[in-house]
NUTOR-23606 format. One record per residue (C-alpha): residue in three letters; x, y, z negated. Coordinates in steps of 0.1 Angstrom, whole numbers, plus 2048, in hexadecimal, padded with zeros to 3 digits. Each point is the difference from the previous one (the first is absolute). Last residue first. Layout:
<logus>
ALAXYZ
...
</logus>
This chain:
<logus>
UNKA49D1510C
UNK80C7E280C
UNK8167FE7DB
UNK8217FF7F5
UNK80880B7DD
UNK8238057F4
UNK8297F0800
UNK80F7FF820
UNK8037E5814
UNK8107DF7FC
UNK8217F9806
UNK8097D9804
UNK81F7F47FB
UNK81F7E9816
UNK7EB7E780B
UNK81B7EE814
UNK8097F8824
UNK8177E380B
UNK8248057FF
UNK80C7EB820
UNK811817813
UNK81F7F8815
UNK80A81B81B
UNK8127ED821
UNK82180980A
UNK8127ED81D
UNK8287F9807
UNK8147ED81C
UNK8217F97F3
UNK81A7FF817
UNK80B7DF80F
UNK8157E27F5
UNK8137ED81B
UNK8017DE7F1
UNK8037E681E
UNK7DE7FD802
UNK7F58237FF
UNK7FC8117DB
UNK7DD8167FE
UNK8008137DD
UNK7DC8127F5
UNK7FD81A7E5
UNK7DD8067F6
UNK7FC8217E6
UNK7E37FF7E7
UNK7F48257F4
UNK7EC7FD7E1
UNK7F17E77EA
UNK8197E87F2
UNK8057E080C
UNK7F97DC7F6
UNK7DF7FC80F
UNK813804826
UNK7F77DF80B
UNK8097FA81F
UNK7E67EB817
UNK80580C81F
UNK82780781A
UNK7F080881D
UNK8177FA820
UNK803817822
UNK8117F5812
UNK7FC7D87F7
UNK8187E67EE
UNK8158177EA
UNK80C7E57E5
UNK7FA8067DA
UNK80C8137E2
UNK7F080E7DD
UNK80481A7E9
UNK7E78117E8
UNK81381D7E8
UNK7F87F97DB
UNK7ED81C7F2
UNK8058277FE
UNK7E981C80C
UNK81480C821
UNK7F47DB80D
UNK81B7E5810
UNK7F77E5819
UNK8207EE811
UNK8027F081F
UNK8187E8810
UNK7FD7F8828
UNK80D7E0813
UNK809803824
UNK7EE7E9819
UNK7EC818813
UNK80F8217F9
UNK7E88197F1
UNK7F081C813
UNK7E38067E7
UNK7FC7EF7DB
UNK7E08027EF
UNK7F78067DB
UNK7F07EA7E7
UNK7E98087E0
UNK7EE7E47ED
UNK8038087DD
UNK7FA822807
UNK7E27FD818
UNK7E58067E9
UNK81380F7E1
UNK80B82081B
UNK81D800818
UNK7FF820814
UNK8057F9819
UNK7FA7E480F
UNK8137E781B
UNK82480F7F5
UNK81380781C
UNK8247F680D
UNK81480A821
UNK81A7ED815
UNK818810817
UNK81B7EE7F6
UNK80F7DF801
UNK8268037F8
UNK81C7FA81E
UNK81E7F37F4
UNK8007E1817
UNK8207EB80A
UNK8017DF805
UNK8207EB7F8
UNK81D7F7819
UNK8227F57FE
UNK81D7FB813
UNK8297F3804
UNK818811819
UNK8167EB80C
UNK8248017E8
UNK81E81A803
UNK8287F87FA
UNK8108207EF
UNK8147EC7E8
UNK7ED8117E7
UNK7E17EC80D
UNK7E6810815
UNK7DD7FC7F6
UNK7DF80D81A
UNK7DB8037F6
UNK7E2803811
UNK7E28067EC
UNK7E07FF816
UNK7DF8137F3
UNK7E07F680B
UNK7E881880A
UNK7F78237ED
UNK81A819809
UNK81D8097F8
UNK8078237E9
UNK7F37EC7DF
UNK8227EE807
UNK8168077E6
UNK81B7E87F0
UNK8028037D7
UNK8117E1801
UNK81A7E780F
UNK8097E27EC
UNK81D7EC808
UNK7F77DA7F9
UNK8237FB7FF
UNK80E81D7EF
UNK81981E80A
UNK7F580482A
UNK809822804
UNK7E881C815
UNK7E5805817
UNK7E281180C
UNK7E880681C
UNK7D7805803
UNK7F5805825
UNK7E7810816
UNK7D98087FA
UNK7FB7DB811
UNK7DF7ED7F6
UNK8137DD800
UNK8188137EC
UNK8228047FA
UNK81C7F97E9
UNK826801801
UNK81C7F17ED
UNK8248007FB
UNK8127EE7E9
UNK8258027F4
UNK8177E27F3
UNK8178017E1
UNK7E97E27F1
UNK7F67E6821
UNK7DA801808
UNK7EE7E07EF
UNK7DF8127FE
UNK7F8825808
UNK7E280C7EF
UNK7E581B807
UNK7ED8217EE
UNK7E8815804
UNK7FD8237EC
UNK7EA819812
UNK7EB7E3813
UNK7FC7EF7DA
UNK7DE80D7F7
UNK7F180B81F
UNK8047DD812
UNK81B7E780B
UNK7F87DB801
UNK8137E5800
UNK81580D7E5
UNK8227FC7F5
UNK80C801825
UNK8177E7810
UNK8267FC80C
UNK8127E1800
UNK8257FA7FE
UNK8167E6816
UNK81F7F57E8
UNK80E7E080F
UNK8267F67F8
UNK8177E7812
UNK81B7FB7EA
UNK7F37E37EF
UNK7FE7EA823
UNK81C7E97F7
UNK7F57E5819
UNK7E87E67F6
UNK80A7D880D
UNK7EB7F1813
UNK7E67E9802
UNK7E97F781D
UNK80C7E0804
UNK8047E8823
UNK7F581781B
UNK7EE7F1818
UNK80B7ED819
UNK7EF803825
UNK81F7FC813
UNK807826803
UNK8038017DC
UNK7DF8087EF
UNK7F681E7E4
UNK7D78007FA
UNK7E18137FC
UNK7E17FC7E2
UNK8118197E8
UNK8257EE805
UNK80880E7DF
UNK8297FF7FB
UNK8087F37DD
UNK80A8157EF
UNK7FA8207F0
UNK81382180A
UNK8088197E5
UNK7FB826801
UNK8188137E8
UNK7FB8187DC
UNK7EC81A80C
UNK7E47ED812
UNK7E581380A
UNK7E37FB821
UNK7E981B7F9
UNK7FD808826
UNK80C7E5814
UNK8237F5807
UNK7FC7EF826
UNK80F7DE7FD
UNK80E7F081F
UNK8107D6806
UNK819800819
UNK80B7DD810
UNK8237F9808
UNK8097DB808
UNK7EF807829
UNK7E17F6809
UNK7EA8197F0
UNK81381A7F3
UNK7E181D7F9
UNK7E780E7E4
UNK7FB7E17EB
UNK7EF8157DC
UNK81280B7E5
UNK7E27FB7DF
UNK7FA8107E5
UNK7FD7F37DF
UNK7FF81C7E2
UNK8137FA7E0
UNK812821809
UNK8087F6825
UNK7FF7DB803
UNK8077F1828
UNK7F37E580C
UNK80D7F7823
UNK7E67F781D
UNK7F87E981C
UNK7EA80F818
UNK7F37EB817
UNK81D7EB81C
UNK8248027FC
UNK8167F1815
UNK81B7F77F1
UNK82C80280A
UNK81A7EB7EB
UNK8098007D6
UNK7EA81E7FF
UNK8018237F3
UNK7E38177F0
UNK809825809
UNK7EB8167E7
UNK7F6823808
UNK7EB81A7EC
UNK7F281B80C
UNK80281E7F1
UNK8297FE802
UNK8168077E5
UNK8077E57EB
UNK8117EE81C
UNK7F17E1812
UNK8057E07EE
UNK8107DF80F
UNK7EC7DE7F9
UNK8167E180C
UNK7E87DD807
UNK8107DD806
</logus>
């Protein structure tokens, strides 16, 4: 006959004492399932062999919740091992009866960033979650970088499960991968492992880039053809122009992919403006979406052609070789 006796609710490791009718040996790993939140875990054979007391260990893992009581689920799993007297008989069942295990409680919380990765536009303002961290709790946190510059800290009261923590600062890191380490202690003043996260970390916009147009000025011959050329781009990030002219018409916009330094942008058709001064504005945004400074260019647009305005003859009289 099998006896399962629970560990208390307290420990991270969870120990089960299986007892027999008369000493086993044990060989494999048999195992106890266990359900934590709908979950099935298992309490692995740690120790008792040959004697009526065998323990059976279950580390709490990270994530691992269950508010309202573990259960154990019989029978016994052998898991490819076995239980034997000392004359070679095996156990006759593997059921047994489930102790009251309600009391014991799991509540292991989690800790991640909201992004994966960190750039220009949130650095000033990230944010992370703690899951499954007891209410009335604290947090504390801290966050470097791969690329060290030093360390981001903080901390304060866990009120909601996930617990949200915002506006956090780390444009003074540097690029790398961040690690978020975080820390909960219960009201009770009881303290859990540390749990981490990472995401990358790069808030660094291209720059350095310049933009030209190829003529100047634009005339009717090249005007519906016109391009300009970008210098010191980033291979790989993705540029946005836009085409606007002093003299009115719908600006000219386009995107595309830096693939060579430097890269001619052809074939725009600039029709549609208005004579005058055209300004070039040029974006470059890094693959992560660091947006640079605009890079701008002027170019004069003329493509009036020349009319017969009058003609003035001379003055009225008689003209002669003599």
């Amino acid at each position: 006959m099998l006896y399962v006796m629970s560990t208390a609710a307290s420990a991270a490791t969870l120990d089960f004492t299986l007892t027999t009718s008369k000493p086993v040996i044990v060989t494999g790993t048999p195992r106890l399932a266990i359900d934590v939140g709908g979950v099935t875990r298992h309490a692995d054979y740690t120790a008792g062999s040959g004697t009526t007391a065998l323990t059976f260990s279950y580390a709490v893992g990270a994530g691992d919740f269950d508010a309202n009581g573990i259960s154990l689920v019989p029978p016994l799993d052998l898991n490819g091992g076995s239980l034997t007297d000392a004359s070679g008989n095996a156990v006759g069942s593997l059921a047994f009866t489930a102790p009251d295990t309600s009391g014991i409680r799991i509540q292991t919380y989690t800790a991640a960033f909201d992004t994966a990765t960190v750039t220009s536009a949130n650095a000033a303002a990230l944010s992370f979650r703690i899951a499954k961290a007891p209410p009335g709790g604290s947090y504390s946190y801290s966050i470097t970088s791969s690329g060290g510059a030093g360390t981001v800290t903080g901390s304060g009261t866990i009120s909601a499960s996930p617990q949200v923590v915002s506006g956090v600062d780390v444009t003074s890191l540097a690029v790398g991968t961040l690690t978020l380490s975080v820390t909960v202690s219960t009201a009770a003043g009881g303290t859990g492992a540390a749990r981490q996260a990472t995401a990358a970390f790069d808030n660094v916009a291209p720059s350095g880039y310049s933009a030209a147009f190829l003529t100047s000025p634009v005339t009717s011959l090249n005007s519906s053809a016109a391009g300009f050329e970008l210098t010191g781009g980033e291979i790989g990030a993705s540029y946005s122009y836009a085409i606007g002219s002093s003299g009115g018409g719908v600006p000219v916009t386009g995107s595309g992919t830096v693939s060579a330094d430097p890269q001619q942008i052809t074939g725009l058709d600039l029709s549609g403006l208005g004579d005058g001064t055209l300004t070039l504005s040029v974006t470059l945004t890094d693959t992560v979406g660091n947006a640079g400074a605009a890079a701008t260019a002027t170019a004069l647009k003329d493509t009036a052609s020349p009319t017969i305005v009058s003609v003035t003859p001379p003055a009225a009289g008689t003209y002669d070789d003599l």
